[in-house]
DRENLUM-551737 format. One line per field, with one value per residue (C-alpha): residue number from 0; residue in one letter; y negated, z negated, x negated. Coordinates in nm, 4 decimals, m for minus. Example, Ala and Ser with C-alpha at 12.3 -4.5 7.8 and 13.67 -1.06 7.14 Angstrom:
BEGIN
seq <- c(0|1) .
type <- c(A|S) .
py <- c(0.4500|0.1060) .
pz <- c(m0.7800|m0.7140) .
px <- c(m1.2300|m1.3670) .
REM end
This chain:
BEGIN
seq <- c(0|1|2|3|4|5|6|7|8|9|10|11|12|13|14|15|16|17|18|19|20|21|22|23|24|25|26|27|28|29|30|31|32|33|34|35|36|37|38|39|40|41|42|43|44|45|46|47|48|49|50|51|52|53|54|55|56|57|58|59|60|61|62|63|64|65|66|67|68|69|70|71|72|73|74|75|76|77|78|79|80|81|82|83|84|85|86|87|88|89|90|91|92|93|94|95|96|97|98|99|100|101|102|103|104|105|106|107|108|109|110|111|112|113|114|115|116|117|118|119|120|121|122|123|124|125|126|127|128|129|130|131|132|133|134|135|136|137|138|139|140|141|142|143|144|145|146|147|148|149|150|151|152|153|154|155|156|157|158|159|160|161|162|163|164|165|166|167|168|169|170|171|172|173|174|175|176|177|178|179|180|181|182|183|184|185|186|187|188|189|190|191|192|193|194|195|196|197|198|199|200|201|202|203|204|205|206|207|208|209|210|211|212|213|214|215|216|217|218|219|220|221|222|223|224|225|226|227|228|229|230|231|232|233|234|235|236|237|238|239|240|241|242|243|244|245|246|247|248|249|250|251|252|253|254|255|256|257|258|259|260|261|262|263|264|265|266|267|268|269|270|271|272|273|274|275|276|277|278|279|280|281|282|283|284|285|286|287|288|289|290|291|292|293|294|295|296|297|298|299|300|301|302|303|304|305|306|307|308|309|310|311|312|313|314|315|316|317|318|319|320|321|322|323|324|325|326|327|328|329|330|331|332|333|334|335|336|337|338|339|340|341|342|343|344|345|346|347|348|349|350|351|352|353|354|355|356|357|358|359|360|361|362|363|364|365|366|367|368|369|370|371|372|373|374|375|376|377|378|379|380|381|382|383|384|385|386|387|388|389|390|391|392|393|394|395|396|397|398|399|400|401|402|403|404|405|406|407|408|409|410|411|412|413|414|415|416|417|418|419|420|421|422|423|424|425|426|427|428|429|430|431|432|433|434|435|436|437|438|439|440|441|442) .
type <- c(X|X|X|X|X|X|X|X|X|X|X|X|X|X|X|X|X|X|X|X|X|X|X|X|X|X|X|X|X|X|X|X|X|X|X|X|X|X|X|X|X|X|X|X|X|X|X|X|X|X|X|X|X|X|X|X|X|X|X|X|X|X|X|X|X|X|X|X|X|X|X|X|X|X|X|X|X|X|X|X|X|X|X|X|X|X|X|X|X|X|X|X|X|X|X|X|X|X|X|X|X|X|X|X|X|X|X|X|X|X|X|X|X|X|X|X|X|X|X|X|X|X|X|X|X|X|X|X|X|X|X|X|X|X|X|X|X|X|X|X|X|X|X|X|X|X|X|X|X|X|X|X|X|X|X|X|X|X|X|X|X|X|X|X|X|X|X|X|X|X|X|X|X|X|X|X|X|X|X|X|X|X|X|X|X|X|X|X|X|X|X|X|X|X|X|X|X|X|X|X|X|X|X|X|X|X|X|X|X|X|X|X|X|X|X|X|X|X|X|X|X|X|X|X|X|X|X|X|X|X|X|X|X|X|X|X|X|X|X|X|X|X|X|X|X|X|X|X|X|X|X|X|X|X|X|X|X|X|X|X|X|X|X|X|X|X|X|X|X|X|X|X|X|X|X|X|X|X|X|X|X|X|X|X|X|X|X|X|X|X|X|X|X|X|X|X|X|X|X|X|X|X|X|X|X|X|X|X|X|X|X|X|X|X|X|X|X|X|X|X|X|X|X|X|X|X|X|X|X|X|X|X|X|X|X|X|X|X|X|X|X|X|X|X|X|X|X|X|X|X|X|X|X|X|X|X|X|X|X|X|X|X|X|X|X|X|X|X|X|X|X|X|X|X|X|X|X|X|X|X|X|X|X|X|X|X|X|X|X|X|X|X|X|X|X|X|X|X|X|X|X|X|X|X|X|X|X|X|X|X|X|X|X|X|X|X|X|X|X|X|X|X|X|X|X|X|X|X|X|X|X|X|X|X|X|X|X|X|X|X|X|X|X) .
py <- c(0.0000|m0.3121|m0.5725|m0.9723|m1.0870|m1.4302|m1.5480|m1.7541|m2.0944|m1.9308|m2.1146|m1.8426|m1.5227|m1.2225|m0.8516|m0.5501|m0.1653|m0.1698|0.1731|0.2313|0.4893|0.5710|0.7467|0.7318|1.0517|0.8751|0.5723|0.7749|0.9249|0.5741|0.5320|0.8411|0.7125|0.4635|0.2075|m0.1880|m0.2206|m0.5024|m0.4221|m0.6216|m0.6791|m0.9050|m1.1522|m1.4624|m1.5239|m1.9024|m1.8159|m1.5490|m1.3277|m1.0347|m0.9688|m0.8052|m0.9145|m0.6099|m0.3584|m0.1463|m0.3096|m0.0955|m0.2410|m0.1390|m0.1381|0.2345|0.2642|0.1932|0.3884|0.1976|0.3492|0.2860|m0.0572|0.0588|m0.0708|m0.2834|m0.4255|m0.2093|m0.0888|0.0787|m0.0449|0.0983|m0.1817|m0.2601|m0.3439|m0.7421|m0.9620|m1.0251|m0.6031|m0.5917|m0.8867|m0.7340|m0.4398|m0.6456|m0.9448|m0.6946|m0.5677|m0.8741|m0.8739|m1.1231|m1.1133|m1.3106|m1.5378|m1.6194|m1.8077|m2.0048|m1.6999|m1.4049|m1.2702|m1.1211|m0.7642|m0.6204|m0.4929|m0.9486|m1.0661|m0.9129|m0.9511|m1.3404|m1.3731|m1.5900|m1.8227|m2.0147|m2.3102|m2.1475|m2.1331|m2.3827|m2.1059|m1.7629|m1.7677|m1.5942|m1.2551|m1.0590|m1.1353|m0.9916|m0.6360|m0.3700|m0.1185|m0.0196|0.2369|0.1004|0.3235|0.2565|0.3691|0.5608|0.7124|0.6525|0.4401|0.3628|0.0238|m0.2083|m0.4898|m0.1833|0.0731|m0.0447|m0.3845|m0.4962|m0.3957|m0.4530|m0.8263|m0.8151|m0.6967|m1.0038|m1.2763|m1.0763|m1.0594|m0.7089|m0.7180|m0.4420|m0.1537|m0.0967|m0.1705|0.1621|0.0762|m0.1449|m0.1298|m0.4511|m0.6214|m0.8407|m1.1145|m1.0770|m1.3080|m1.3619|m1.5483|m1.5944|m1.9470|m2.2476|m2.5118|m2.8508|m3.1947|m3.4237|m3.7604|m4.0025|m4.1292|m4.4532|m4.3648|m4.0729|m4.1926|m4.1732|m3.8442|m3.7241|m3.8889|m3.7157|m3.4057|m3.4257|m3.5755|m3.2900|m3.0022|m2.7519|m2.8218|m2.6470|m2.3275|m2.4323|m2.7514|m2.8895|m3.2459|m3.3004|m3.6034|m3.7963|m3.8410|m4.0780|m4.4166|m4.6551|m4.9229|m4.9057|m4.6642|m4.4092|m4.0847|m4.1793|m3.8071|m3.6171|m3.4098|m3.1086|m2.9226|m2.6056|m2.3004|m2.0274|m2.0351|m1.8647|m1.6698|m1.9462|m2.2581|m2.2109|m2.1471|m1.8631|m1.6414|m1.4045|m1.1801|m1.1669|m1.0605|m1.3167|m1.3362|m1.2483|m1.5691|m1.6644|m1.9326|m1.8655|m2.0657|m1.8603|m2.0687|m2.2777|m2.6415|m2.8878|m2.9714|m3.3447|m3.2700|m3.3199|m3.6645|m3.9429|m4.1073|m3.8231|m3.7200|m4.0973|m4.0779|m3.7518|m3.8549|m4.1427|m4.0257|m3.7354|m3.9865|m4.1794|m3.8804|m3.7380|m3.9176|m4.1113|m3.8978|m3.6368|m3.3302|m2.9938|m2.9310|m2.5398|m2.4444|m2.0457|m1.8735|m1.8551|m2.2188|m2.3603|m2.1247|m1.9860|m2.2628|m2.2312|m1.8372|m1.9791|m1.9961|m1.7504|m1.7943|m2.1493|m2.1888|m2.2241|m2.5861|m2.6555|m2.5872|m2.3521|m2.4871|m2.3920|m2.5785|m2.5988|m2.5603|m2.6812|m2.6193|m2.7358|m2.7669|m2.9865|m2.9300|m3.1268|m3.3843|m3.5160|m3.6718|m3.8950|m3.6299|m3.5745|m3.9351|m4.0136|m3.6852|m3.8553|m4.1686|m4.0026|m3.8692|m4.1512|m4.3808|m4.1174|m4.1179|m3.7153|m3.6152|m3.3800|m3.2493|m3.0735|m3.1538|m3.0459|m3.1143|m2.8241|m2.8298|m2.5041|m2.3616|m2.1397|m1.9100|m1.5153|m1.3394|m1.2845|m1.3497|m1.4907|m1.6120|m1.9519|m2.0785|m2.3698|m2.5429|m2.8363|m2.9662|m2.8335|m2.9845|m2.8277|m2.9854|m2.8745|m3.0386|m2.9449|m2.9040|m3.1328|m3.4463|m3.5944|m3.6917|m3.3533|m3.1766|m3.5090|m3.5341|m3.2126|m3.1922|m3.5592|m3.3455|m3.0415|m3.2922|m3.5400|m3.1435|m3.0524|m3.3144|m3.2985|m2.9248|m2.8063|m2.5367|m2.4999|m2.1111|m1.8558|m1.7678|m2.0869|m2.1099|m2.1292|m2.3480|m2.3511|m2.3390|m2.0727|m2.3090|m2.4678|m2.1277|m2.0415|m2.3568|m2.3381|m1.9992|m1.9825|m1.6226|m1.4845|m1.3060|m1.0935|m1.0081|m0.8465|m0.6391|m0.4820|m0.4505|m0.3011|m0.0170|0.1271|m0.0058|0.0447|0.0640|m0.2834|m0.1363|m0.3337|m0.6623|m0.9023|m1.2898|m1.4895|m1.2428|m1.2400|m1.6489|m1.6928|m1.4615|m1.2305|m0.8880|m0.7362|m0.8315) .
pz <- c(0.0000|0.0706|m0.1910|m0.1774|m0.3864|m0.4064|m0.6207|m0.9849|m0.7580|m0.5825|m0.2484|0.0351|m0.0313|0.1520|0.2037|0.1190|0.0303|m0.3412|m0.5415|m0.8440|m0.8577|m1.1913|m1.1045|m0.8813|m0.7134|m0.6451|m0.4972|m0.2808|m0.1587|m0.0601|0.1533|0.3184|0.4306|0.6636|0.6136|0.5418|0.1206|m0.1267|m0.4994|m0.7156|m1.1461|m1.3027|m0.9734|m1.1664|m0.8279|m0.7724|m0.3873|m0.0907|m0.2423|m0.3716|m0.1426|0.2149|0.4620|0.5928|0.4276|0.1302|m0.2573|m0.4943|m0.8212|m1.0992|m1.3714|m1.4180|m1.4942|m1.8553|m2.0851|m2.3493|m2.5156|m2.8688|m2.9455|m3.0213|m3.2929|m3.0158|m2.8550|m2.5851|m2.4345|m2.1192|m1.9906|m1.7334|m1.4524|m1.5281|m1.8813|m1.9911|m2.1778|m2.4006|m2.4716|m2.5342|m2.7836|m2.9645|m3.0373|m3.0348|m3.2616|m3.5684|m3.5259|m3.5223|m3.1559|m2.8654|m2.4908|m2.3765|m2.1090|m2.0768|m1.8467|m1.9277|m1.9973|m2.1795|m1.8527|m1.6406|m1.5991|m1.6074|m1.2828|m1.1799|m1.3830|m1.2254|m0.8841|m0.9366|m1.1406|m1.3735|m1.5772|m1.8712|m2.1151|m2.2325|m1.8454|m1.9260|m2.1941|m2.1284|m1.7321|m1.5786|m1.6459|m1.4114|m1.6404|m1.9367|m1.7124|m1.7584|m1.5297|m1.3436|m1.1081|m0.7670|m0.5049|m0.1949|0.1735|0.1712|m0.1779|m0.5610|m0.6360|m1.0326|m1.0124|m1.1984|m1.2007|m1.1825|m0.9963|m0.6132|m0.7301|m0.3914|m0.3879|m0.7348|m0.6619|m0.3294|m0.5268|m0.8278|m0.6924|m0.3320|m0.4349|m0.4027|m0.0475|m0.1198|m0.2920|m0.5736|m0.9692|m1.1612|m1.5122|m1.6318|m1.9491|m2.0873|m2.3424|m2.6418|m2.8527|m3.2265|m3.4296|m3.7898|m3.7344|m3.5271|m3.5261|m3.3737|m3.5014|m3.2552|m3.2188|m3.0003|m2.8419|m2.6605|m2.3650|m2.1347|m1.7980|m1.6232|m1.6299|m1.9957|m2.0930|m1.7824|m1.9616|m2.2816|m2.1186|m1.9517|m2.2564|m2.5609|m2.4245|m2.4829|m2.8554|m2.8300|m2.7156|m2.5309|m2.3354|m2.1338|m2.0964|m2.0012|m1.6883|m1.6094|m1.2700|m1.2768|m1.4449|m1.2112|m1.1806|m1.5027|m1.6751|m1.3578|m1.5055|m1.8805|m2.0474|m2.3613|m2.4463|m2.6327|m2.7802|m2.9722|m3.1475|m3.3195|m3.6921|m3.9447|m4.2170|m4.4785|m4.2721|m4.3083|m4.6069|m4.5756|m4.2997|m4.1050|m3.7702|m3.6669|m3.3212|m3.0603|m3.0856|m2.7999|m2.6570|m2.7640|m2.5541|m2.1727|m1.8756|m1.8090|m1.4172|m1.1733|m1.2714|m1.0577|m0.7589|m0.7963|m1.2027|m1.2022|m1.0153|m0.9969|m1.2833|m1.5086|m1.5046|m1.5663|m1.8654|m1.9856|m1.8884|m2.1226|m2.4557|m2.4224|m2.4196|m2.7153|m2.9389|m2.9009|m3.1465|m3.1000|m3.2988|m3.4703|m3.5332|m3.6896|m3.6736|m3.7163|m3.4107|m3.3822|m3.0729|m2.9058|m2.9184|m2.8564|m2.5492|m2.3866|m2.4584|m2.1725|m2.3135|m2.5699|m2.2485|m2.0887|m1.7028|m1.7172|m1.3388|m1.3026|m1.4299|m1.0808|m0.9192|m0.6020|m0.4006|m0.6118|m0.6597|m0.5224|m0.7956|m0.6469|m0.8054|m0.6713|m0.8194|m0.6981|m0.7663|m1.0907|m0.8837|m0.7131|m1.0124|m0.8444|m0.6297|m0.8631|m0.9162|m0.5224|m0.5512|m0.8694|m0.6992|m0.3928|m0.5663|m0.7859|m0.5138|m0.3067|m0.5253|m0.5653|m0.9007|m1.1065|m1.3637|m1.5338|m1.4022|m1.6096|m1.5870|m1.6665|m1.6769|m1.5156|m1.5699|m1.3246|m1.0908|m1.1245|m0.7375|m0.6336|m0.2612|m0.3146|m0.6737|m0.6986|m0.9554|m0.9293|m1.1965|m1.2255|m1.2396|m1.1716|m1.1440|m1.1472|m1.0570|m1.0526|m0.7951|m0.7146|m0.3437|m0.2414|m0.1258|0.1833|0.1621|m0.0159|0.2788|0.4314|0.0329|0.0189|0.3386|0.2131|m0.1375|0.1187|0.2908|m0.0028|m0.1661|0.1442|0.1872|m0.1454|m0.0858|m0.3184|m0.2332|m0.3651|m0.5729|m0.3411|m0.6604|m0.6633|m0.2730|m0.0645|0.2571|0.2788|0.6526|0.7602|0.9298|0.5908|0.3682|0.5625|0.4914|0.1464|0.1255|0.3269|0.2384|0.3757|0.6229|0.3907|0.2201|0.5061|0.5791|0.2874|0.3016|0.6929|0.4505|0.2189|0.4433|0.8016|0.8951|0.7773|0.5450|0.2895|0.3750|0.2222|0.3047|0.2068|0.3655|0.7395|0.6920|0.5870|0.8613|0.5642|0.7423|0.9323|1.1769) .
px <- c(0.0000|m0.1119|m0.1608|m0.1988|m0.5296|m0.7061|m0.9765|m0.9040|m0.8776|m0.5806|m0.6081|m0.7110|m0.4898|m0.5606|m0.3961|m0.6033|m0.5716|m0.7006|m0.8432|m0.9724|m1.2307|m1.3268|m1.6555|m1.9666|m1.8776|m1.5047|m1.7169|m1.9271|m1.5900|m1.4490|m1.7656|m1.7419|m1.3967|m1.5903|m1.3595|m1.4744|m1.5249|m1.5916|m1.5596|m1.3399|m1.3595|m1.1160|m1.0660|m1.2002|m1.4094|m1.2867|m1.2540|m1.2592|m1.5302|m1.3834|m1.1136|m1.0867|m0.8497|m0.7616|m0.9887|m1.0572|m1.1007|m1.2374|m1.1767|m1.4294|m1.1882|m1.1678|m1.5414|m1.4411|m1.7860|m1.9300|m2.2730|m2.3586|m2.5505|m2.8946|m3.1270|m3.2933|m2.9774|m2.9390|m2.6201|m2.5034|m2.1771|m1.9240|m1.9247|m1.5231|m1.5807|m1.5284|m1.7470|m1.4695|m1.4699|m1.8041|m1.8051|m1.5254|m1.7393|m2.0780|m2.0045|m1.9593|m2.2613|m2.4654|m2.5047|m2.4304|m2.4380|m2.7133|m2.5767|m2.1932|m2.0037|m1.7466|m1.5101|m1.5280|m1.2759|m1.5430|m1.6760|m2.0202|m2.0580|m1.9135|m2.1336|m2.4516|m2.2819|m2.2394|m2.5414|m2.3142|m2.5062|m2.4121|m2.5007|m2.8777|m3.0212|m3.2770|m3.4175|m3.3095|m3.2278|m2.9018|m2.7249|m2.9601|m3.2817|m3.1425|m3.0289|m3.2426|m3.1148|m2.8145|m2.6540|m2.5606|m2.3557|m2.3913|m2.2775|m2.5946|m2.5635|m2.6290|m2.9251|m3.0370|m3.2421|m3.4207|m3.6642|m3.9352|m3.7215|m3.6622|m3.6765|m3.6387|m3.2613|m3.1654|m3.2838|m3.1019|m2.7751|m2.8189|m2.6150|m2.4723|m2.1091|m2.0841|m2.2343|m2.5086|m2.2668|m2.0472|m2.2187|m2.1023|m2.2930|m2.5200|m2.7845|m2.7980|m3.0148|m2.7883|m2.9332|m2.9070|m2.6893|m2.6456|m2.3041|m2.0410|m2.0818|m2.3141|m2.4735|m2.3091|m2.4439|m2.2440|m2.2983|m2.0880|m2.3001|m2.1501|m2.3437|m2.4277|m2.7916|m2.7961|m2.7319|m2.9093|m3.2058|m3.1079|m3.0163|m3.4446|m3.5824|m3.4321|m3.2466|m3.5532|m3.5219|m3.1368|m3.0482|m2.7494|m2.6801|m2.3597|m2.2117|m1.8714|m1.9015|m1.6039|m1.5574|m1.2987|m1.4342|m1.6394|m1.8456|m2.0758|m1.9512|m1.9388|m1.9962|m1.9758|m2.0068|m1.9746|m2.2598|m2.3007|m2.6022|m2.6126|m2.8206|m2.6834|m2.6230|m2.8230|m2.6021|m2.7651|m2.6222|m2.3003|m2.0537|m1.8769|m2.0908|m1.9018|m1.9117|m1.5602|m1.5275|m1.3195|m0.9101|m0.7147|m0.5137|m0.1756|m0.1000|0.0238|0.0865|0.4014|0.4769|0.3166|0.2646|0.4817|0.2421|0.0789|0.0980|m0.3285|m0.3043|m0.5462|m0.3337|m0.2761|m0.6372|m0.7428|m0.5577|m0.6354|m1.0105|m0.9733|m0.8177|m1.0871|m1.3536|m1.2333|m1.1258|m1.4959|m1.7377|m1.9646|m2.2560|m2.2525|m2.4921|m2.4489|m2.0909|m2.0490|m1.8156|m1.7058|m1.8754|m1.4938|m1.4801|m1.8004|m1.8664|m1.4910|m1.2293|m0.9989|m0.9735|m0.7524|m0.4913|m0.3973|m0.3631|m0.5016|m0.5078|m0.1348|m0.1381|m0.2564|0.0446|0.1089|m0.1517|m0.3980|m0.7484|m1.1157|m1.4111|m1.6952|m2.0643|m2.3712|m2.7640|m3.0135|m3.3771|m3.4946|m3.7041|m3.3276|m3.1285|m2.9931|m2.8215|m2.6003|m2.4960|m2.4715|m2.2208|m2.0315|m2.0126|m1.8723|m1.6121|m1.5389|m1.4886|m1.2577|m0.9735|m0.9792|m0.9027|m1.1612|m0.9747|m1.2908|m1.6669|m1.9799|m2.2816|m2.5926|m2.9723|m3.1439|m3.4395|m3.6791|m3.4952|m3.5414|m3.6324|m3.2624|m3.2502|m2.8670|m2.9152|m2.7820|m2.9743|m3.2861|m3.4853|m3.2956|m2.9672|m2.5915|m2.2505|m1.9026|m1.6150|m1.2535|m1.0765|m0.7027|m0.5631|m0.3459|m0.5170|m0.6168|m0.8775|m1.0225|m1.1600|m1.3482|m1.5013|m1.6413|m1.8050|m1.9730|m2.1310|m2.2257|m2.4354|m2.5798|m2.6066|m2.8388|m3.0067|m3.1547|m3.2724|m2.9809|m2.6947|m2.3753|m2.2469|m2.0882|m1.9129|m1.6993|m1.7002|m1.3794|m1.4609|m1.8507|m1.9958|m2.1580|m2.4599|m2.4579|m2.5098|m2.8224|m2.9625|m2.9203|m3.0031|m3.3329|m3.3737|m3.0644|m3.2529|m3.4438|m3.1261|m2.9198|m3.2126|m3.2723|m2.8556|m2.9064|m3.1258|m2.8852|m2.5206|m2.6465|m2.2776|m2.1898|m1.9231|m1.9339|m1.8269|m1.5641|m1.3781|m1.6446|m1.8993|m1.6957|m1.6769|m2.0306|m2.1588|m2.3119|m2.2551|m2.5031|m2.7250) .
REM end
C-alpha cells in the first residue's frame, strides 16, 4: 500500500511503499527485491530526504535492541531506537548522549545519517565522532564499520542521508553526568555583532553555546540576540541532585494552525516580549537537561502551528574567517519582510572526514521560515548565494529546494562520495527525493 510521507517541515509530500524490517537478514531481503530504497527513522528530516516518490522506505523502527551501558559508557543500539529512549534508560545511570540536536525525537541509525550536531560542536564535534562502530547493510551485503574498519565507507555513510545503505545498530560512546541538570548563564546582547564577539571571545570556557538572533528588528539593533552558555552540573552545585530521566510531553498541537498565524506582525511581537522577558545577565541558573537542550519536546507535534503549508528551515555555516556572512544573511532577511519564527545562531568547531558532513569550523545559522510568502523563494536563493560566496553550504538535513549546481559547490567532495557509493550500491538502489533532486545517485 502506498503511503503519503514528508519530512518535519511538511512542504514536499511524496507517495512511497514503506516496510519495516526488523533485522539485517530482512534488509538484505528488501535489496534483493531490486527495487529503489531510502531508509526512514522518526521523519524529523525538515525536507525530501527520507522519502521516495515512488519507491521502497524501509523504516528502521523495528530494529528496537538496546545493550547494557557498560562501565565505560558504551552501548550498542538498534538503529530505530530514539534519543529520548536511550536517555530514559541512560540518565539513571549517570550517563548522557554526547551530542543532541534540538530533539530528543530522532533515531540512532538518523542521527549518524544526518550527522546531527548540537550546542557542544565547538568542543566535542558531531554525532559521528562519538560512534564507535556500526553495522551497515547494503545492496551488496552486511558491512560492520568504523573509524578503523573500512573507514572509507563509514565516513562516506556520516552525513549521506541514508544514500550508502540501511544503519542496523550502532555502538555509541555516552558522557558521564552527575546530574540531570546544567549550570546557565544568560545575556541580553543589542546587535548581532555583539554576541558574535562574545560568542568568539568565551564560548571555549562552556560546554554548550547557542544564541537566540532575532531576525525581525532593524536598523541598530538588527539581530539583537539572547545568548546562552552552559556546562553540566556537578552533584555538589546544586541542592537537591538528582538523575531523573526526561518526561514524555503533555501538551499537543491537536490541528493545523490557521495559515498566515506566524506573520510578519505576530512574530514581531512575539520577537519582542521574548527579548524583554529574558534578562539582561545572569549566570548559573540550574536548568534540567529537558529544558536547557529539547524545549519544543515539551509539544507535541510542534510543526502544526505553521499551518497547512507547512514551513522551510533553512541552516547554513560559513567558515569562521566570514562573520559577516552571517549578518549580510540577517540583513537580507530583515529587510525582506519574511518572518523567522525561530533563528539560532551556533559556533562550530573542526569538521570530522565525512565526505557529506555539513559541519565547518565556524559559524551556523538556522532559521525557521514558514511558506506562504512571496517573496520567500526570491530570499532564499539571495542566502544560497551570500552562503556561497563565502565558501559556506547549507544542511541537506533541513534542505527542501537547494539546486543541484549549488550542492556540488558546497560539497566539493561529492565526487568521492558516489564512488565509494558506486562500490557497495552499483545498482543505484538506494536513492531518495532529495537524492533524485540533488543529482546524488550514481554516476
Amino acid at each position: 500500500m502506498s503511503t503519503k510521507l514528508y519530512g518535519w517541515g511538511r512542504t514536499a509530500p511524496s507517495f512511497s511503499t514503506v516496510v519495516e524490517p526488523d533485522s539485517d537478514a530482512q534488509v538484505v531481503n528488501e535489496f534483493a527485491t531490486g527495487s529503489p530504497l531510502i531508509p526512514r527513522g522518526l521523519g524529523r528530516s525538515y525536507g525530501d530526504a527520507a522519502q521516495l516518490s515512488g519507491g521502497v522506505v524501509m523504516s528502521n523502527l523495528a530494529l528496537r535492541s538496546m545493550s547494557p551501558i557498560d562501565h565505560d559508557g558504551v552501548v550498542t543500539l538498534g538503529a530505530g531506537v530514539s534519543i529520548d529512549e536511550l536517555l530514559r534508560v541512560a540518565i539513571p545511570q549517570g550517563w548522557f548522549v554526547p551530542v543532541t540536536p534540538g530533539t530528543r525525537q530522532v533515531t540512532m541509525g538518523g542521527a549518524v545519517a544526518a550527522d546531527v550536531h548540537g550546542k557542544n560542536h565547538h568542543v566535542d564535534g558531531s554525532f559521528a565522532n562519538h560512534v564507535r562502530s556500526m553495522n551497515l547493510v547494503t545492496p551488496s551485503g552486511p558491512h560492520e564499520v568504523s573509524p578503523n574498519a573500512d573507514p572509507e565507507l563509514f565516513w562516506a555513510t556520516v552525513g549521506a542521508m541514508g544514500l550508502t545503505g540501511m544503519i542496523t545498530s550502532v555502538t555509541l560512546q555516552l558522557m558521564p553526568i552527575e546530574t540531570d541538570h546544567v549550570l546557565v548563564d544568560t545575556e541580553r546582547f543589542n546587535t548581532l555583532e555583539g554576541v558574535m564577539a562574545s560568542m568568539r571571545e568565551r564560548d571555549d570556557a562552556y560546554q554548550y553555546s547557542v544564541a537566540w538572533v532575532d531576525c525581525m528588528s532593524r536598523g541598530a539593533h538588527m539581530g539583537r540576540a539572547i545568548l546562552t552558555r552552559a556546562t553540566h552540573a556537578r552533584a555538589h552545585e546544586v541542592q537537591e541532585p538528582t538523575l531523573d530521566a526526561p518526561r514524555a510531553s503533555k501538551v499537543v498541537v491537536p490541528f493545523d494552525a490557521p495559515s498566515g498565524l506566524l506573520n510578519p506582525l505576530s512574530v514581531r511581537a512575539f520577537n519582542e516580549v521574548w527579548f524583554r522577558s529574558s534578562p539582561k545577565f545572569q549566570e548559573g541558573e540550574a536548568q534540567s537537561l529537558s529544558a536547557f537542550f529539547h524545549p519544543l519536546d515539551g509539544v507535541r507535534d510542534w510543526n502544526r502551528l505553521y499551518g497547512k503549508k507547512g514551513f522551510v528551515q533553512y541552516q547554513f555555516c560559513v567558515p569562521d574567517d566570514q562573520p559577516d556572512a552571517v549578518v549580510s544573511c540577517v540583513e537580507r532577511l530583515s529587510s525582506s519582510g519574511v518572518a523567522s519564527f525561530l533563528a539560532v545562531l551556533k559556533r562550530f568547531g573542526p569538521s570530522n572526514p565525512g565526505l557529506l558532513s555539513f559541519p565547518m569550523p565556524g559559524w551556523t545559522l538556522a532559521l525557521d521560515l514558514p511558506v506562504g510568502p512571496s517573496a520567500l523563494p526570491s530570499v532564499l536563493d539571495d542566502l544560497d548565494e551570500l552562503v556561497l560566496k563565502a565558501g559556506g553550504r547549507i544542511y541537506f538535513a533541513k534542505d527542501a529546494r537547494l539546486a543541484p549546481q549549488n550542492a556540488r559547490r558546497m560539497y566539493p567532495r561529492i565526487d568521492e562520495f558516489l564512488a565509494i557509493k558506486e562500490r557497495v550500491d552499483p545498482r543505484h538502489q538506494l536513492t531518495s527525493d532529495l537524492a533524485r533532486r540533488l543529482q546524488l545517485v550514481g554516476k
